[in-house]
C-alpha positions as CSV (number, residue, x, y, z in Angstrom):
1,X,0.0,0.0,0.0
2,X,1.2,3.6,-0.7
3,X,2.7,5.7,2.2
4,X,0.0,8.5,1.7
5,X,0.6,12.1,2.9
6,X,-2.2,14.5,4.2
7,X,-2.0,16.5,1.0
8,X,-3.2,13.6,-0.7
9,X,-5.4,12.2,1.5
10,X,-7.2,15.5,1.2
11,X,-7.1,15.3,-2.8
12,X,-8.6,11.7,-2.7
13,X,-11.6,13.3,-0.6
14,X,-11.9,16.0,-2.7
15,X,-12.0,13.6,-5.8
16,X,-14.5,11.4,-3.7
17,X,-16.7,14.5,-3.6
18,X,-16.3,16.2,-6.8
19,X,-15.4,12.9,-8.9
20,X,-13.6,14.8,-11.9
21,X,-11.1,17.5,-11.2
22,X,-8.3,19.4,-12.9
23,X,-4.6,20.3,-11.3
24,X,-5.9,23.9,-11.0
25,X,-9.6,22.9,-9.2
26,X,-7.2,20.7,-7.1
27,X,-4.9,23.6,-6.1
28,X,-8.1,26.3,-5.2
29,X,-9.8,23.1,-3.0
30,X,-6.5,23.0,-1.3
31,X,-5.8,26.5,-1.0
32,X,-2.0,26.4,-2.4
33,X,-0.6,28.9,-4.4
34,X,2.1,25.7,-6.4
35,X,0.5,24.2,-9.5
36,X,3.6,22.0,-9.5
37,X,3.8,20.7,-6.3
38,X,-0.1,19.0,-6.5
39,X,0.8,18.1,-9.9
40,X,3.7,15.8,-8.3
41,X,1.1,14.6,-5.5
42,X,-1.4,13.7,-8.1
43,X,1.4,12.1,-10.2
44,X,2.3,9.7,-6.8
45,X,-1.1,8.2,-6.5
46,X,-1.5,7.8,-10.3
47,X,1.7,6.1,-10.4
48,X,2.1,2.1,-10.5
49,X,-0.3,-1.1,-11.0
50,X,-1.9,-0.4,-7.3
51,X,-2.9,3.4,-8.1
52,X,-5.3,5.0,-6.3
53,X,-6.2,7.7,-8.8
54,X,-5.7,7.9,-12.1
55,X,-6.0,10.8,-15.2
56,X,-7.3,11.4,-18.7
57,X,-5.6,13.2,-20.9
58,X,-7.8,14.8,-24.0
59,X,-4.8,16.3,-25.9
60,X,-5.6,19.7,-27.8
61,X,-8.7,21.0,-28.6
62,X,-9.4,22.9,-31.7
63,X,-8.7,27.0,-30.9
64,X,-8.0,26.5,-27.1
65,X,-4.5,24.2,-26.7
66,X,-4.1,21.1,-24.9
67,X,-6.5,20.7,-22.0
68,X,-5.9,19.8,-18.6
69,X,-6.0,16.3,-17.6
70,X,-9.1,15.6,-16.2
71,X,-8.2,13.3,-12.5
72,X,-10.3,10.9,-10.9
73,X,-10.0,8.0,-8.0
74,X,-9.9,4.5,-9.2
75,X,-11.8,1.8,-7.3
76,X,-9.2,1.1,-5.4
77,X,-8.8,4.7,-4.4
78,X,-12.5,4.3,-3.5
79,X,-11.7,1.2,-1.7
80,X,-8.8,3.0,0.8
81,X,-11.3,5.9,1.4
82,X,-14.1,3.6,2.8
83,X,-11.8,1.0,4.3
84,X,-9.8,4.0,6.4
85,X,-11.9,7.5,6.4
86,X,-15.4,5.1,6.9
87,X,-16.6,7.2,4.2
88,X,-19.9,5.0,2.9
89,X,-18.9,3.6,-0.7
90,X,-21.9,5.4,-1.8
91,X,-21.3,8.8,-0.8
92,X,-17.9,8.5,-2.9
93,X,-18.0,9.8,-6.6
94,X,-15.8,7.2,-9.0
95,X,-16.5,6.3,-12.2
96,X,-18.1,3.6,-13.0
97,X,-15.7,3.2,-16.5
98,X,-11.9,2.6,-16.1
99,X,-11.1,5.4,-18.6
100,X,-13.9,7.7,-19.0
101,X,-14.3,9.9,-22.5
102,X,-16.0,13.2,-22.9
103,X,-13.9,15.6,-25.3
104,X,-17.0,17.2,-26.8
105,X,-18.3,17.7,-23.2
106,X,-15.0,18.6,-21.4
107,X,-15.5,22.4,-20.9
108,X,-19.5,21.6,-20.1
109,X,-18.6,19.1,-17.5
110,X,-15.8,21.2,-15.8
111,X,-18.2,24.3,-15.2
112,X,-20.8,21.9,-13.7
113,X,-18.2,20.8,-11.2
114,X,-16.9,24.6,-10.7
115,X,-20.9,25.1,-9.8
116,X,-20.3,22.4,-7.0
117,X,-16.8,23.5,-5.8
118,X,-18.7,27.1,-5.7
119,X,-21.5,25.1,-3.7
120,X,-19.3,23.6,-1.2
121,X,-17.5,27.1,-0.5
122,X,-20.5,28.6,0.2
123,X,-21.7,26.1,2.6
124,X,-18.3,26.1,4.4
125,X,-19.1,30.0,4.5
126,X,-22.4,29.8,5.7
127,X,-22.1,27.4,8.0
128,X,-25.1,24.8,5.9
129,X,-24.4,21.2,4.6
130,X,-24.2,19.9,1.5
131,X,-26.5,17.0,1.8
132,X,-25.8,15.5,-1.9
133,X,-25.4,17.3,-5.7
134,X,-25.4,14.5,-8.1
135,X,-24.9,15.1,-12.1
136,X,-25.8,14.5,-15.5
137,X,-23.5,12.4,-15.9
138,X,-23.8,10.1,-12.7
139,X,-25.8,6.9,-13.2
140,X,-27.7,4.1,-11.2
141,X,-27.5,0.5,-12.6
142,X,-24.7,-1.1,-14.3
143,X,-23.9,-0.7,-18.0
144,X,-22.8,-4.3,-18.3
145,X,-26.8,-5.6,-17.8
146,X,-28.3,-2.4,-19.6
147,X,-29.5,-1.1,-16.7
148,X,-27.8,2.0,-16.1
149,X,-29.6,5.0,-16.6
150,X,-28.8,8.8,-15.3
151,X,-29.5,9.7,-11.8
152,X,-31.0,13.1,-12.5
153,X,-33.4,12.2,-15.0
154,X,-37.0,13.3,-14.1
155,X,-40.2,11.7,-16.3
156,X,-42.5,15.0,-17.0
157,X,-45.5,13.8,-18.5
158,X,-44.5,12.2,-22.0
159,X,-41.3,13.4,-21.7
160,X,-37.6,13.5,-20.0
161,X,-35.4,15.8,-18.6
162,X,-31.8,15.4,-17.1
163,X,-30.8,18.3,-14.9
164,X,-27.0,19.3,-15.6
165,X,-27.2,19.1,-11.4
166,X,-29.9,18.4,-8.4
167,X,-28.5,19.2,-5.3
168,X,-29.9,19.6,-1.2
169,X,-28.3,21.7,1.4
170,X,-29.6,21.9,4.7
171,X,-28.7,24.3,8.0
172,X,-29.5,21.7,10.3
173,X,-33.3,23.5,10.7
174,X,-34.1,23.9,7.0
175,X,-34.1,21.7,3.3
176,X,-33.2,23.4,0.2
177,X,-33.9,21.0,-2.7
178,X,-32.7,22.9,-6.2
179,X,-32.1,21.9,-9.9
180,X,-28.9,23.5,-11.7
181,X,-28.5,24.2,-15.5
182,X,-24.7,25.1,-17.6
183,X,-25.4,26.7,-20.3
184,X,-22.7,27.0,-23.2
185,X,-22.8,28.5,-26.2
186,X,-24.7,31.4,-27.7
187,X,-28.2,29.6,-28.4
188,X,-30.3,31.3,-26.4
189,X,-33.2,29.5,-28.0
190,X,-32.6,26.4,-26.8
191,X,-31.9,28.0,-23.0
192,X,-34.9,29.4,-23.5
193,X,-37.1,26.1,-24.7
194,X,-35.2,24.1,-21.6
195,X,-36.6,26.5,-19.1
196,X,-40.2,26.1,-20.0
197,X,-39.3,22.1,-19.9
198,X,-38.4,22.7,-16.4
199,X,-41.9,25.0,-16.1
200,X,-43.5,21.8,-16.8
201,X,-41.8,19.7,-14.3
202,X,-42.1,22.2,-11.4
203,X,-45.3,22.8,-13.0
204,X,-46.1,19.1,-12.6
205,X,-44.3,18.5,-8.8
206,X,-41.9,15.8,-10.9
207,X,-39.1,16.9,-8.9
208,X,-41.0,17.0,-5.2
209,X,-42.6,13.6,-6.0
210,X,-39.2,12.1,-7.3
211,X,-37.0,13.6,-3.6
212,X,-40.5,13.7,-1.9
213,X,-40.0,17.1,-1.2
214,X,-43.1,19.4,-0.5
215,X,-41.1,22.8,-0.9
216,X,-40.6,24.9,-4.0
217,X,-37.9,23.8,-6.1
218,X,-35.9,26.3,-7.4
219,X,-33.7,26.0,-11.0
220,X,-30.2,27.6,-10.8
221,X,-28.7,29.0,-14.4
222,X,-24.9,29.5,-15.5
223,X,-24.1,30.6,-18.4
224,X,-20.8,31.1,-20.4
225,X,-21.8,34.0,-22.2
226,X,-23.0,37.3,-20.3
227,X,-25.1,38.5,-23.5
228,X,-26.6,34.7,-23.9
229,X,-28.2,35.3,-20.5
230,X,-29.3,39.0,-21.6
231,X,-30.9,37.7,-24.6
232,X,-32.6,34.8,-22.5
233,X,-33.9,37.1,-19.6
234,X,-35.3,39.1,-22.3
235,X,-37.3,36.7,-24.9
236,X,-38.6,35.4,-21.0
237,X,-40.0,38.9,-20.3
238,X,-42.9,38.2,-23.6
239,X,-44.4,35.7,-21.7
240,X,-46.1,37.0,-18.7
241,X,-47.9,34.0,-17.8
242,X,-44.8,32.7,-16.3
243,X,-44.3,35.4,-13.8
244,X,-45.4,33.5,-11.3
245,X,-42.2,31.8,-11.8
246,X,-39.9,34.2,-11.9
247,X,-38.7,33.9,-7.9
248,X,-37.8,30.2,-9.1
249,X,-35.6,30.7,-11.9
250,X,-32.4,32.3,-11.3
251,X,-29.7,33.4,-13.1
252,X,-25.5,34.0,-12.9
253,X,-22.6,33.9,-15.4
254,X,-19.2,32.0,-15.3
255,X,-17.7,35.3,-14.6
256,X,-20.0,36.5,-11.9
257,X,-20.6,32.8,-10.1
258,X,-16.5,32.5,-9.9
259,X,-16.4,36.1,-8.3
260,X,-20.0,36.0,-5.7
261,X,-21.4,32.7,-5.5
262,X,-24.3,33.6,-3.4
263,X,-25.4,36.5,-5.8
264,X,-28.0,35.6,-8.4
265,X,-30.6,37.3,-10.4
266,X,-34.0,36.9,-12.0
267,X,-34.8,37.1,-15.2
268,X,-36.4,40.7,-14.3
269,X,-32.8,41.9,-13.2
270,X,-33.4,41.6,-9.2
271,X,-30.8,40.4,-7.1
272,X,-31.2,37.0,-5.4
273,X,-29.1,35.4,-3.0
274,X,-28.3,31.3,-2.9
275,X,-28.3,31.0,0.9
């Protein structure tokens, strides 16, 4: 077994919790200032036929460069958490494939986990818990007897939608159940189609009868692009019948979510806090 230090020990829980991270999300969690020296920590428990993590490496990516590896625990890494933290083998995120592959998603998937990094630093702030924030691309079953499927996905009438994120945080007095959406790109039409989809399901309790939850639900938006959220905000403002939704539908930026976590907005322009 490997001699392990506390710096890595602390990167295995972080990976446990955040189940894909880069050398830079790994350096912020840890509050160190040396890209270097957590790139030779990671490099230790990657290294040899007993590792305990282990990296992908996507190469470069058309008009951006070669992007970070992406770093994740093995089961074995999942193994020495349980066996010596008594972390429960469920609460730890590892992947259920040996060499997971998601170029086309990469930059997608990263801002999903900087939304729960952001999450978990705002907790810490505020003194709440993170109960659980489960992705899009976490499953149940096993894809070897076609029975996985993804954790997030909600039935809504004849349809199905997957939340990029569902998460719960609690103060110990109060539950806050919430959906979470990345948005990418510049097609605001489609942010815009996604949030009436998510109407529907709020519309139609899917997500208070799925967490049997008896609270509003609210939907948390990112998006890369400040002038994509603009344009969303305002095509939402033609519909009045959906006011009444307004106080559940709130919106950030990259930019802004990396900067104030806890401040959000509506699509009217008023400022909403997370906690």
């Amino acid at each position: 077994m490997k001699n392990i230090t506390e710096r890595q020990l602390q990167i295995m829980e972080h990976l446990a919790e955040f189940k894909y991270l880069t050398s830079a999300q790994v350096m912020a969690l840890l509050g160190v200032k040396t890209l270097p020296h957590v790139n030779i920590l990671l490099n230790k428990l990657s290294d040899g036929r007993g590792a305990l993590t282990r990296f992908k490496d996507f190469g470069f990516y058309p008009g951006y460069g070669r992007l970070p590896r992406i770093h994740f625990l093995t089961p074995k890494g999942a193994d020495f958490l349980a066996e010596n933290l008594d972390i429960e083998h469920e609460k730890i995120k590892v992947p259920k494939e040996r060499m997971p592959m998601f170029q086309r998603d990469y930059f997608h998937r990263v801002s999903t986990i900087d939304f729960n990094i952001g999450l978990r630093n705002l907790c810490l702030k505020k003194g709440f818990e993170k109960q659980f924030f489960d992705y899009y691309f976490d499953q149940t079953g096993s894809q070897r007897n076609s029975t996985a499927k993804a954790k997030n996905a909600l039935s809504v009438g004849d349809f199905q939608i997957i939340p990029d994120g569902i998460g719960k945080i609690t103060n110990g007095e109060t539950e806050s159940l919430f959906l979470f959406e990345q948005h990418n790109g510049t097609d605001a039409k489609r942010a815009v189609k996604q949030i009436f989809n998510h109407i529907t399901a709020l519309g139609e309790g899917a997500v208070n009868e799925k967490y049997n939850y008896p609270k509003g639900v609210r939907v948390f938006y990112v998006f890369e692009r400040e002038s994509c959220a603009r344009s969303v905000a305002n095509e939402l403002k033609k519909y009045p019948n959906i006011e009444p939704y307004k106080e559940f539908f709130l919106f950030s930026t990259n930019d802004l979510m990396s900067n104030n976590f806890n401040t959000w907005y509506t699509f009217s322009g008023e400022a909403r806090s997370f906690i």
